[in-house]
N, C-alpha and C positions, 0 to 999 in steps of 0.2 A: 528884336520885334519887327526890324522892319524886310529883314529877311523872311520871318514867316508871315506876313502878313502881303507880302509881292507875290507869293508858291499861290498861299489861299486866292489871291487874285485870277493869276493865273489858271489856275483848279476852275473859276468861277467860270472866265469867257471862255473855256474850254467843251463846259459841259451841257452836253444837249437837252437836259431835262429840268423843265422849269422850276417842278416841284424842288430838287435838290438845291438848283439854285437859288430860291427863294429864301431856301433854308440858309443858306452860306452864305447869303448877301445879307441877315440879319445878324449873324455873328460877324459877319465882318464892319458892320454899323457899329456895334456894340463895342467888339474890340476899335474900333477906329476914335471912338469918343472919350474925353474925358472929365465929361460933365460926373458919373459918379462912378469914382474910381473903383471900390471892389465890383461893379457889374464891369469893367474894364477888366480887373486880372481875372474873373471868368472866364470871362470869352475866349482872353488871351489862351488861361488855359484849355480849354475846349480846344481853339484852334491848334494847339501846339499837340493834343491826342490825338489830331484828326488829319495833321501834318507830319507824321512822327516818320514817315516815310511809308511805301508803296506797300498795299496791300501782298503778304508775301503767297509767291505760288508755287508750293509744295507737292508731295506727294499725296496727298489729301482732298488739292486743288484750293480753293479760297473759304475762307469761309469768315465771317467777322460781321458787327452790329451795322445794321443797317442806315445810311444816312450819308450826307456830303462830304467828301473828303479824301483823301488819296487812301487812307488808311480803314475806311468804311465800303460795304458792302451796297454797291449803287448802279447805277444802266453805266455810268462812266466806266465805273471799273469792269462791267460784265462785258459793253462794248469794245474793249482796249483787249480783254484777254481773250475774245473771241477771233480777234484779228489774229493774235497770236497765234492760236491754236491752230485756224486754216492754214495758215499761211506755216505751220509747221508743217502740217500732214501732206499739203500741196508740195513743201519741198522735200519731204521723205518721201511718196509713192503718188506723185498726182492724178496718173490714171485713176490706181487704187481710190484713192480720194474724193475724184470727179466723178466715177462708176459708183461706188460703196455706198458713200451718205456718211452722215452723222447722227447717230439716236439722240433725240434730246427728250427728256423725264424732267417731271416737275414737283413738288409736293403741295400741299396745302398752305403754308405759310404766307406773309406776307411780302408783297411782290417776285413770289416764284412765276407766275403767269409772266409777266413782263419781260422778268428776264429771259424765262425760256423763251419768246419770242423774240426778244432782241437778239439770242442765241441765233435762232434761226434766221433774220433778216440778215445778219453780217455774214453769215454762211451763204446761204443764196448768194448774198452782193460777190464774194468773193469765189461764185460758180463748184460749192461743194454743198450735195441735198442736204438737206433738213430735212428727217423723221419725227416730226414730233408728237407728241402724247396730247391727242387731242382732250384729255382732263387729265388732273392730280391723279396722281400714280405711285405706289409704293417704288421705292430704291431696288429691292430685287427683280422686281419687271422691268426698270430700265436696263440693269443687267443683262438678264435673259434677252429680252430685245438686239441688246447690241450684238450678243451670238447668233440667237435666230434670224435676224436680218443681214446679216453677214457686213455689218456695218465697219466702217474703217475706223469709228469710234465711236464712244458716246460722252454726255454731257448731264448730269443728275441736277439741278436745282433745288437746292435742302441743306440745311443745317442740324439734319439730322433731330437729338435728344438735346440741342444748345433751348438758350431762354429765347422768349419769343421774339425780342429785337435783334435777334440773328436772322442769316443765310449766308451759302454760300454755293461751290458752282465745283462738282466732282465728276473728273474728267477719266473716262475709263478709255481704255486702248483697244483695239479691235479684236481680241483674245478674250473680252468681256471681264475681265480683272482692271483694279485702278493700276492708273500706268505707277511704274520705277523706273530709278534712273534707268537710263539716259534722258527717256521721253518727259520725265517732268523737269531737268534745268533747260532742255531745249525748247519745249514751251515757253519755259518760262525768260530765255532770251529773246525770246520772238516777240514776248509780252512787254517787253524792255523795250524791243526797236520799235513800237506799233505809234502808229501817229495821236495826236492827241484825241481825244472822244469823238471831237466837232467834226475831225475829218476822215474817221472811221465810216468805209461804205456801206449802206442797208438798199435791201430792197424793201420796196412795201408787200406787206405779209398776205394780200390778195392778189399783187401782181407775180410774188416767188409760187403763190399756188398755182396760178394761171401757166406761168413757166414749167411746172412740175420739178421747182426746185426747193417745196417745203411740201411734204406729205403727211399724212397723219401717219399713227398707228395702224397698221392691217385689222380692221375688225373682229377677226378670231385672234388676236394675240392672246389676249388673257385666256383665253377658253383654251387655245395651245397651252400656255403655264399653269393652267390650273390643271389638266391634263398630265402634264409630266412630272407636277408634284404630286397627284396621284400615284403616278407609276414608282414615288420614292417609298412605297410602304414596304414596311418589313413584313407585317401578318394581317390575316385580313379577319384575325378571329377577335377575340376581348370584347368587354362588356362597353356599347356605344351608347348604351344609355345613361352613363355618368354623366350628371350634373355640372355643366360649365359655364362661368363667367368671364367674359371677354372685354376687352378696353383697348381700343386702338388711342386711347391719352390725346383727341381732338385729331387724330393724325389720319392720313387715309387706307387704315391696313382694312376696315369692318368688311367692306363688300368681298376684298378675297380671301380673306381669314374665314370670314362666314361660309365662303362659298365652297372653300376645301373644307372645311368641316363637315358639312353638310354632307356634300359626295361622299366620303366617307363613312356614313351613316351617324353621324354625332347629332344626335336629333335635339338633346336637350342643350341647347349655347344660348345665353345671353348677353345679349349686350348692356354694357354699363348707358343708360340713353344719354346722360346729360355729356358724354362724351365721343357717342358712334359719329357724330359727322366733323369734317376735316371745320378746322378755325382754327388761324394763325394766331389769335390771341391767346388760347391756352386760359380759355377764362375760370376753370378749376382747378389749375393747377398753378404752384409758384414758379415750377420747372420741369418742364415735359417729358422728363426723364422717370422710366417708373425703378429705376436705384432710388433716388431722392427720398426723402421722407414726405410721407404723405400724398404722394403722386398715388398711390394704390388704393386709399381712403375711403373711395366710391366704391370702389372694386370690393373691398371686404366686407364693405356696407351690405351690397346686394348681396355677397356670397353668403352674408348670413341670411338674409331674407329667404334665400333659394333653398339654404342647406346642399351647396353646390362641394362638390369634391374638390375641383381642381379651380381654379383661377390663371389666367393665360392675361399677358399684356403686352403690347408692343409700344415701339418710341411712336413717332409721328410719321415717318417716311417708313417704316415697318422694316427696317432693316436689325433689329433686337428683338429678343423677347426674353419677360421675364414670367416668372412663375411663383403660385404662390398655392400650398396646399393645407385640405382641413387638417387638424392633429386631430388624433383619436380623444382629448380629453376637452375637445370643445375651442374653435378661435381658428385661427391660421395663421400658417409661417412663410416668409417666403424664402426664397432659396436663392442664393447665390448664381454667379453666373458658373465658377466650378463647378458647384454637385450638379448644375444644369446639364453642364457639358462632359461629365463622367459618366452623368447617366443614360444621355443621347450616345453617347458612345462606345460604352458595353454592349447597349444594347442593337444598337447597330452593326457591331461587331459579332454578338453570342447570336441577337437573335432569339434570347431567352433570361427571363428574371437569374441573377445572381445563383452560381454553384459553388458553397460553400465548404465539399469536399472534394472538386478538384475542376481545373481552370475547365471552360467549354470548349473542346476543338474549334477552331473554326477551319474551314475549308480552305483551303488556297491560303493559309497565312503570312506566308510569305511573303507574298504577288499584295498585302493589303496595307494601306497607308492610310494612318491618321497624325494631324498636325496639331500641335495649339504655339497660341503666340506664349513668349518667355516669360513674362509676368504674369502668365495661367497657370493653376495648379499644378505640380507634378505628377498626379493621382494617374489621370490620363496613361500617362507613358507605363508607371509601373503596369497598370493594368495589360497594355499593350504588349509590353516585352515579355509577360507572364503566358499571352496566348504567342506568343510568336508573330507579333504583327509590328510593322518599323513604324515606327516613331519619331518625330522633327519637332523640331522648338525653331521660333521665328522669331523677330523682333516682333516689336506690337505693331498695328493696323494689318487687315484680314489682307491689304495687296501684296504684302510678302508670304502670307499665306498659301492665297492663290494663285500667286507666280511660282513657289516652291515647291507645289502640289504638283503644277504643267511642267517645270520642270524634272523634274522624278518621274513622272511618268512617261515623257520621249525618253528621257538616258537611261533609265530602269526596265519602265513596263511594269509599273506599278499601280493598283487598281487603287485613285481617291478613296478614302469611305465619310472621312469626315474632317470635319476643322471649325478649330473654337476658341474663342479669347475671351479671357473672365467678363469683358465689359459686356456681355452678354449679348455676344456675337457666334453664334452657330452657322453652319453651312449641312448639308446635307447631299456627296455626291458632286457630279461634277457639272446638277445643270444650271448653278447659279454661282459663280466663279466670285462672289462676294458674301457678306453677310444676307442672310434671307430669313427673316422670322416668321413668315409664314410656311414656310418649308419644317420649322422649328417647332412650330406650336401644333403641325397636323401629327409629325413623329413624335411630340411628347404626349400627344394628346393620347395616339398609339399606344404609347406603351406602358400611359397608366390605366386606359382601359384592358389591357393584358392582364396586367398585374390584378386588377379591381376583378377579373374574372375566375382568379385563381385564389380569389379572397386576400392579397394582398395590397397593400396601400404603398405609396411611391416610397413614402418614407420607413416603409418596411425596407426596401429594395437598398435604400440608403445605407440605412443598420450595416443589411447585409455584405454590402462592401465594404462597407469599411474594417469590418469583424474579420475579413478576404483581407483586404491589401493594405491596412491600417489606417488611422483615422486623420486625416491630411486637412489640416487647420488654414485657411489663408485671412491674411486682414489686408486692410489697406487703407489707407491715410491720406486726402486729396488737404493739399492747401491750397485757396484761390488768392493769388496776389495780381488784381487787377493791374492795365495801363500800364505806361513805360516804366513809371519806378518799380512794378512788381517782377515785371518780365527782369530788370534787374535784379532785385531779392531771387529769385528761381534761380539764376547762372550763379550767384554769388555762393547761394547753396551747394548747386552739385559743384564748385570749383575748390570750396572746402571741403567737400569731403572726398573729393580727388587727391587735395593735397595732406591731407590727415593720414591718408591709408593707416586707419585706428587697425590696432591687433586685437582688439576684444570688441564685442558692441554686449554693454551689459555682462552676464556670465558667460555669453559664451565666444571661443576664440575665432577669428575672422582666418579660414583657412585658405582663403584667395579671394584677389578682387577682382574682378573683369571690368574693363573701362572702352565698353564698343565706339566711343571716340577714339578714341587711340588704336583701338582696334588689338589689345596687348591684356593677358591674363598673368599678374605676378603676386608670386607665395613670397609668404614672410621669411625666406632663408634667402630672399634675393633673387631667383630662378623667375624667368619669362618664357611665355608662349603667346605665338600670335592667335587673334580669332579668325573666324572666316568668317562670321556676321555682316552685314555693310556697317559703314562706320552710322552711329547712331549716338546723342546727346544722352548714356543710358550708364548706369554703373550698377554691378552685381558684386556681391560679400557672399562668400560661400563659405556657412559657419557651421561648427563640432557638431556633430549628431543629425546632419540630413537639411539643417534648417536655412534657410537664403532669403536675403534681403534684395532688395531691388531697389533704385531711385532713379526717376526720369522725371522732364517735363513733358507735361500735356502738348500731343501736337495739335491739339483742336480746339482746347481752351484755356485760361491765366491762369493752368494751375500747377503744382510741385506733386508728382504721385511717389509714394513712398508703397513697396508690396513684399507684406511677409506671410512665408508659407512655414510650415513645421510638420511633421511629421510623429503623430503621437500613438503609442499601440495600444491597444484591447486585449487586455488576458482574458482568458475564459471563462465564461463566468462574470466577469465584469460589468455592470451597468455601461450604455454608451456615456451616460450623462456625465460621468466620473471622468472618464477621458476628456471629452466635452469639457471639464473645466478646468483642467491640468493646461490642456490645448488655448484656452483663454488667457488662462494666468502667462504664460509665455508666450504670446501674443503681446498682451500689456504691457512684461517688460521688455521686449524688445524695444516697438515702438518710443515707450520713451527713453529709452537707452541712446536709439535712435534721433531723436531731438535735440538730443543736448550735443550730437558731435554736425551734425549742419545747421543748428540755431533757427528750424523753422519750427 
């Protein structure tokens, strides 16, 4: 106790900001007293989650609940990683670095302004600009930014679709993709040497303007991205008068989601009101994530009021989008982030609603390239290898996606088209080197008004692929086991069923497991191959008839994701719904096939 209660001390005189200290100087009263002992082992334990050691800085960059403490999301920890980060970039390319700038983006959330400023002041002090977004900004405009400005890097402030007592602080590399190794452990030792908060240098954010060592955003920036996500269309024909509902889920995507729609002649969009302007509190929602249940609530609300076709939502930083459309027998459904992304990407690919007796030429197919990360549907690739177009699987988060993209296309010459990962992350093209859901919701918006002009519905278009390349089931299963003891339960998990290498899950038999920590793919006759994946905290079961299980932990939140996909076919003549529930039932027993051999 009295060890962590010397760290908390120290954390206290350390840190520049009164509000947090206020905060940690009442827990440390609390924990210090023993007038009544369980308001004592609270405190204690508060301080011991809040001590649990240093906010970790990953490939991702930070991200965690807001508040006092080494392990919390605070100006201490954003001023300490900001030394870091200069002071990397200054000793990889410091002309680069001094001449370039650094992009800094902010969201809506609570103390994203701050931070981004604090961003900026330690930048000035330490003689590298600051570009910042003079308001809340979607995550794909910081993106596009750090390439249009030819920035040595940039800095996103957002926690993304996390609860509202998040942020965090995502650091992209001057290539406009978040950085990979090397550049995120070398950060993050820079972030290890940086002096304590108190003695972290800032300029004052009116004197770095006066300097011309914090700038805003160029004025035509958005009007530039909103411009070149124009130029991402496929056709300029289909029906723009379908009926649309839109929800940026309190977050700041309305004004450029609206605005590309608009350009595009989508005349009928609405907005869900009680949710079009940015607030960090998420006051309609539990969890600002439109996966979540009930996050869409409003959205279907209105969509029946309008009698609208389509329904379109993003997270809060606009970097997702999900979708949700009417059924022909009255209600709506939403849609996965797979058939999102199979549909975005046939069509992107043909150019044209589904060809049911023989694949669409595409032009150049050779020369064309689409990705998804490893825990996204398989649908994708079949589709692809069926037109002759190369195909990649990635770990999960979209920066190996779009490192693997640039990479391919210097050693190849390979023309991007698209990249997508179930958690309902799309890209489009190669002007937004990250997830972009406004780039997402103008090309789906595309091409169900295609479809809606040819008298068909998205969910026709659906049928019709699957009926094409069989009907591709995926589930998935999040456990959330908050705090240190949960982060425990999660390794305990994937480390049994490392060590079980089970031969069956359920009925069917486990034809290889892949262990991307180990980096090593071994069949049950004893035989090993290595991967070429980076090594990644990830385990895959490749089981009898096409089907594959997946288990990782969450790198952005306390959870255990478990992801099965199956592969179920459509005889002729077949209802879909029929498959649809063959597809279900083996789903079900997997998963819990599944539970019983890692015990969550």
């Amino acid at each position: 106790m009295t060890d962590l209660l010397e760290r908390a001390k120290r954390w206290l005189e350390a840190d520049p900001d009164p509000d947090t200290r206020k905060e940690l100087g009442r827990l440390l009263d609390l924990a210090s007293s023993d007038e009544d002992p369980s308001q004592q082992a609270r405190a204690l334990g508060e301080l011991g989650e809040r001590f649990a050691g240093p906010l970790e800085f990953g490939t991702a960059g930070l991200r965690g609940v807001i508040g006092a403490g080494e392990t919390r999301m605070n100006r201490a920890v954003v001023l300490r990683t900001t030394i870091g980060l200069a002071r990397y970039l200054l000793s990889t390319d410091e002309a680069s670095a001094r001449a370039r700038g650094v992009v800094i983006g902010y969201d809506g959330r609570r103390m994203s302004r701050a931070f981004a400023e604090d961003t900026a002041c330690v930048l000035a002090a330490a003689g590298v600009r600051a570009i910042l977004s003079p308001v809340p900004c979607p995550t794909p405009v910081t993106a596009y930014a750090v390439k249009e400005l030819g920035a040595v890097a940039g800095v996103m402030i957002t926690a993304s679709h996390n609860p509202p007592e998040y942020n965090g602080y995502k650091v992209y590399w001057g290539n406009g993709a978040q950085i990979i190794p090397p550049h995120d452990k070398g950060i993050a030792a820079a972030i290890d040497a940086s002096p304590a908060a108190k003695d972290v240098p800032r300029m004052d954010l009116d004197a770095a303007r006066g300097k011309d060592l914090v700038r805003s955003f160029p004025n035509d920036l958005d009007e530039k991205y909103l411009a070149a996500i124009a130029a991402l269309s496929v056709r300029g024909d289909g029906d723009r008068s379908l009926s649309i509902v839109y929800t940026p889920l309190h977050g700041v995507g309305n004004r450029h989601v609206r605005a590309a729609l608009a350009a595009a002649g989508f005349s009928r969009v609405t907005s869900v009101p009680e949710q079009a302007e940015p607030d960090g509190a998420f006051p309609t929602v539990a969890f600002p994530n439109p996966e979540e249940k009930g996050a869409m609530d409003l959205s279907f609300a209105l969509a029946e009021r309008e009698a609208a076709s389509l329904i379109l939502a993003n997270d809060p930083d606009v970097d997702r989008l999900a979708v949700a459309l009417r059924r022909p027998e009255g209600g709506y459904v939403q849609l996965t982030g797979n058939q999102v992304g199979t549909l975005l990407g046939h069509y992107l690919l043909t150019r044209t609603p589904a060809c049911l007796s023989e694949d669409v030429p595409v032009e150049d197919a050779g020369k064309k390239l689409v990705i998804a990360s490893i825990v996204s549907s398989p649908m994708l690739g079949a589709i692809a290898r069926a037109l002759g177009v190369r195909y990649e699987e990635t770990l999960t988060g979209f920066k190996w996606i779009a490192n693997r993209a640039m990479d391919l296309e210097r050693a190849e010459g390979l023309s991007f088209v698209f990249g997508y990962e179930e958690a309902l992350g799309y890209t489009v093209g190669t002007l937004v080197r990250d997830k972009d859901g406004i780039g997402a919701a103008l090309l789906f918006a595309e091409l169900a008004s295609v479809l809606a002009a040819g008298g068909k519905s998205v969910l026709d278009e659906l049928e019709a692929l699957s009926r094409r390349y069989g009907l591709y089931a995926s589930g998935q299963r999040s456990v959330t086991l908050p705090g240190t003891e949960g982060l425990a339960q999660i390794q305990a998990a994937m480390d049994r069923l490392r060590a079980s290498r089970p031969s069956r899950i359920g009925a069917l038999s486990v034809l290889a497991q892949s262990d991307f920590q180990a980096q090593v793919r071994t069949y049950p006759d004893g035989r090993a191959e290595p991967l070429t994946l980076p090594k990644s905290n990830m385990i895959a079961l490749d089981l009898e008839g096409g089907s594959r299980i997946i288990a990782r932990p969450s790198g952005t939140e306390p959870k255990i994701k478990f992801y099965f996909d199956i592969r179920e076919p459509i005889t002729p003549g077949e209802a879909v719904s029929a498959a649809e529930a063959r597809a279900k039932a083996r789903l079900a027993e997997l998963e819990e096939a599944l539970s019983a051999v890692v015990g969550v």
